[in-house]
C-alpha positions in Angstrom: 16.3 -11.1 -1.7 19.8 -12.5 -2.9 18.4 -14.9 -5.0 15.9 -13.2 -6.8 17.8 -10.0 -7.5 18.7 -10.4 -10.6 15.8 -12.7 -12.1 11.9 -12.0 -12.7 10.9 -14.7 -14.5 10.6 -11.9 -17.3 7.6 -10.4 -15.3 8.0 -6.8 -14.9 5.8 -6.4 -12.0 7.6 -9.0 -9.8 10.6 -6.6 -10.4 9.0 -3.7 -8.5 8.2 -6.2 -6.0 11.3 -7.2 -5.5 12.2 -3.7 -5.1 9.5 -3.4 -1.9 10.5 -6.6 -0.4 13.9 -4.6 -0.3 12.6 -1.7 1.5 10.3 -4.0 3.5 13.7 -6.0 4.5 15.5 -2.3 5.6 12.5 -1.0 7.1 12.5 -4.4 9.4 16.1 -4.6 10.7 17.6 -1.9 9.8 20.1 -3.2 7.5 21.8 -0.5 6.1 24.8 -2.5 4.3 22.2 -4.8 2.5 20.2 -1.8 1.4 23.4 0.3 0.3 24.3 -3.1 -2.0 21.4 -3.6 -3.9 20.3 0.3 -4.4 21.9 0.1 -7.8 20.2 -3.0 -9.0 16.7 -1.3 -7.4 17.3 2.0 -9.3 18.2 -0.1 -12.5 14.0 -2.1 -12.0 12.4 1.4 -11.3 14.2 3.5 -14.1 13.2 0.4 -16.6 9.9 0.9 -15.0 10.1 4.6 -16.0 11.1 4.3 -19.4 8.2 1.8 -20.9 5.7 4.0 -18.5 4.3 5.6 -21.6 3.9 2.6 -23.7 2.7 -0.8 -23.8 5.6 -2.5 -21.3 4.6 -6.4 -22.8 3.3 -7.6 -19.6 3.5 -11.1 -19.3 2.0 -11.4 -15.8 -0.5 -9.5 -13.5 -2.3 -12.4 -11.5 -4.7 -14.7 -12.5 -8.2 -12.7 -12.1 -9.8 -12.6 -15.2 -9.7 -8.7 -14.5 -6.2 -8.7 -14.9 -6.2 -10.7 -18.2 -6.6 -14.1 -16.7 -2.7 -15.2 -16.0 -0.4 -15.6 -19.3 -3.8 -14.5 -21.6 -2.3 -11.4 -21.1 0.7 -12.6 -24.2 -2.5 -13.2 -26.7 -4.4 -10.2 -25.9 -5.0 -6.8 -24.4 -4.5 -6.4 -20.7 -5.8 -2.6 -20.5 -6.8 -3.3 -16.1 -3.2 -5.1 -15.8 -1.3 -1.9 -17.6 -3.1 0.5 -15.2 -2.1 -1.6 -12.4 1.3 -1.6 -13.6 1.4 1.9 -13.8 0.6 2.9 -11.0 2.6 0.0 -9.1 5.4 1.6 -10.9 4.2 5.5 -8.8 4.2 3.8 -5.7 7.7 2.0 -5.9 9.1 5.3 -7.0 7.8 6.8 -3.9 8.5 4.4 -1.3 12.0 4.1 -2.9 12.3 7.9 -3.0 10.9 8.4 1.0 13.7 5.4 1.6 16.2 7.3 -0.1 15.7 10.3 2.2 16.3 8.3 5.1 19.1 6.6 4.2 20.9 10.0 3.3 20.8 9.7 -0.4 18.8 13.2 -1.2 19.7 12.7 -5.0 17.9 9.6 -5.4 15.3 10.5 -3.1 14.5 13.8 -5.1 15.2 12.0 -8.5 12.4 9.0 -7.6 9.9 11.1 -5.7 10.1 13.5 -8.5 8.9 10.2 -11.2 6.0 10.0 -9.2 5.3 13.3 -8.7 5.5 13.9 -13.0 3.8 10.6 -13.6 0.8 10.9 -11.0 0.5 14.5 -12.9 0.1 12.6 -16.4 -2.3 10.1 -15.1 -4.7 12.4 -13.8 -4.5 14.7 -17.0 -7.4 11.7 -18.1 -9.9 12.9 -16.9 -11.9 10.1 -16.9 -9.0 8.2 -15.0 -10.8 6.7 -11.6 -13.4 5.9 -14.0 -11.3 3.5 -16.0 -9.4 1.4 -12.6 -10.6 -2.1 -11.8 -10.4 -3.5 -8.1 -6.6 -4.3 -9.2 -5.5 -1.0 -10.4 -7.9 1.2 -7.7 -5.8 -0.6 -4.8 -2.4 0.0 -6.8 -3.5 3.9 -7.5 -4.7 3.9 -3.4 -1.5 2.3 -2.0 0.8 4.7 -4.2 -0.5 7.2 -1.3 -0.8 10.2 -3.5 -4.8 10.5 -3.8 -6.8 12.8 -2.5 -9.8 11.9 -0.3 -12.3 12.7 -2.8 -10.5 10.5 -5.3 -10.2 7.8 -2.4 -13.8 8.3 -1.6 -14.9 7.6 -5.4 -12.6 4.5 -5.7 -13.7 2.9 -2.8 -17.5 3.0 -3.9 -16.8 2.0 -7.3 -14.8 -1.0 -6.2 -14.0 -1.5 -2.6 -17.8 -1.7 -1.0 -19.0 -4.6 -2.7 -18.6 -7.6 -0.6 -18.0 -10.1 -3.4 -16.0 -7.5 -6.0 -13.4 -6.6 -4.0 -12.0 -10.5 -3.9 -9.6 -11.2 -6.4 -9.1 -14.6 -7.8 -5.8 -14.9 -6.3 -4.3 -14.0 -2.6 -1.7 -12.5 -3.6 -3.1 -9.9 -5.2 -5.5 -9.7 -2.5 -2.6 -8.9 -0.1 -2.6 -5.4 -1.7 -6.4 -4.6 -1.9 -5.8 -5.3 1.8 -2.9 -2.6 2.0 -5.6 -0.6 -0.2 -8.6 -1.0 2.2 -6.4 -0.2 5.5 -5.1 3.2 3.8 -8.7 4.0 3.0 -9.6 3.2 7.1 -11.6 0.8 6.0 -10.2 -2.3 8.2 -13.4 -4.0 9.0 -14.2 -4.4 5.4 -10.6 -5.8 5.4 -11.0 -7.9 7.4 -14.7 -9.5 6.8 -12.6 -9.8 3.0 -9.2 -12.1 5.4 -12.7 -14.3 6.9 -13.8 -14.8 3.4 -11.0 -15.6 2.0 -8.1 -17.2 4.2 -11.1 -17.9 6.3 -12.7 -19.6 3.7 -9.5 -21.9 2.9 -9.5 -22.5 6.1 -13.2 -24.0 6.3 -12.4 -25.9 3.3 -9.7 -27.9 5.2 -6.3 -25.8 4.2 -3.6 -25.7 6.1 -1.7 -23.8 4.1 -2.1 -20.7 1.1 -3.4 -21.6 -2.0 -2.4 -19.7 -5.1 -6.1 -19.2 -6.1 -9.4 -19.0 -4.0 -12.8 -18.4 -4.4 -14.9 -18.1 -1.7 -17.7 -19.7 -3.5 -16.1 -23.1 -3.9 -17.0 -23.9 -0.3 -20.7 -24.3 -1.4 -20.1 -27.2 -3.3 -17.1 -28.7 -2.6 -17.2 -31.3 0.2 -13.8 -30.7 2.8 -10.7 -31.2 0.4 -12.3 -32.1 -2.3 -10.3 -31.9 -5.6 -10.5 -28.1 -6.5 -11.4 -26.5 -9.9 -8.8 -26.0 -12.5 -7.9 -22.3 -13.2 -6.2 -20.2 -15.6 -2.6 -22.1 -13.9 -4.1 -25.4 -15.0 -3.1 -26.9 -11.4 -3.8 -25.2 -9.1 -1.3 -25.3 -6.2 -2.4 -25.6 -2.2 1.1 -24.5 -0.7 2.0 -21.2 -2.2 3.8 -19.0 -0.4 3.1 -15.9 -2.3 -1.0 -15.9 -0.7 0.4 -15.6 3.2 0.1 -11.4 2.8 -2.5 -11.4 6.0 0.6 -12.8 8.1 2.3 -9.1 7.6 -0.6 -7.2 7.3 -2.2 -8.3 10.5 1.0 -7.6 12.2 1.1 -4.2 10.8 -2.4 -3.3 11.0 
């Protein structure tokens, strides 16, 4: 948490991140002196996050599915799937900072960052055409924000959540959040049939430890270890961290 604090690697959504490994860190141990030093450098990521809401925020990162613009694409052309995601990212750090907040004893900040989620929920759904325009990516960010209704769950999850094969992203670690998606939905067997296919599927392929990007389908040609394909990365890395999400949300879950 220390190291990273002040440095993003200029990605905004690893900022908001950053911020719910915080509350993740509190959450865990209690920690109240850790949490009380690094709430000003959280409320400086989320109001940032608050100001380029409206507008286009210059992603330079979502993840590597070609649903989220395939990587760094996203600097050459329009990410429209990635800003959603964003977006909505940005609602559910509000509110899990603001619910923090509240049980830390800080009922300014906890009014102040539930009420951005509260106003900027209210201007998403003024589209009306809104669940209509998510991607897997963006459907599990607007599900995990925890402000949908059951109808609006109910749509996203048959629009992008039932199909076996669409609901994998290229990469794990933005799988770890479709998983948080499917468990708020009460969907946990589809989440886990998705861990067997695939950390299950690394797992047939010989891995011994997270890759940054997966696809279940290179099993059926590749022999055990084989050299995998190139991706949007160029080299693709076989020890990265950031695809272990199914360690914490087994635990949780």
């Amino acid at each position: 948490i220390d190291s990273t604090a002040k440095q993003s690697n200029g990605i905004r959504s690893y900022a908001l991140y950053w911020v719910l490994s915080l509350l993740d860190y509190y959450d865990y141990t209690g920690d109240a002196a850790t949490l009380a030093a690094y709430i000003p450098n959280a409320c400086v990521k989320l109001d940032e996050a608050y100001a380029v809401f409206a507008t286009d925020p210059k992603l330079r990162f979502y993840g590597w599915d070609e649903r989220l613009t395939a990587g760094f694409e996203i600097w050459f052309k329009p990410g429209p799937e990635a800003q959603r995601a964003y977006s909505l990212l940005s609602i559910r750090a509000w509110r899990d900072f603001g619910a923090a907040m509240d049980q830390f004893g800080r009922p300014d900040l906890a009014a102040k960052y539930a009420g951005y989620a509260r106003t900027r929920m209210e201007r998403v759904r003024k589209d009306a055409n809104w669940i209509a325009s998510l991607g897997l990516h963006a459907a599990a960010d607007a599900v995990n924000t925890g402000l949908l209704t059951a109808d609006e769950q109910a749509a996203l999850y048959d629009k992008e959540f039932r199909d076996r094969v669409n609901r994998l992203s290229l990469s794990p670690f933005n799988q770890y959040f479709i998983l948080q998606a499917l468990a708020r939905l009460g969907k946990h067997d589809d989440a886990l049939g998705t861990v067997r296919d695939m950390w299950g599927g690394m797992i047939r392929y010989g891995g011994t430890t997270t890759f940054e990007v997966y696809r279940p389908s290179w099993n059926a040609f590749l022999g055990t270890n084989d050299a995998v394909p190139n991706a949007q990365c160029g080299i693709v890395r076989l020890c990265h961290p950031w695809g272990a999400g199914p360690v914490k949300w087994l635990k949780e879950e």
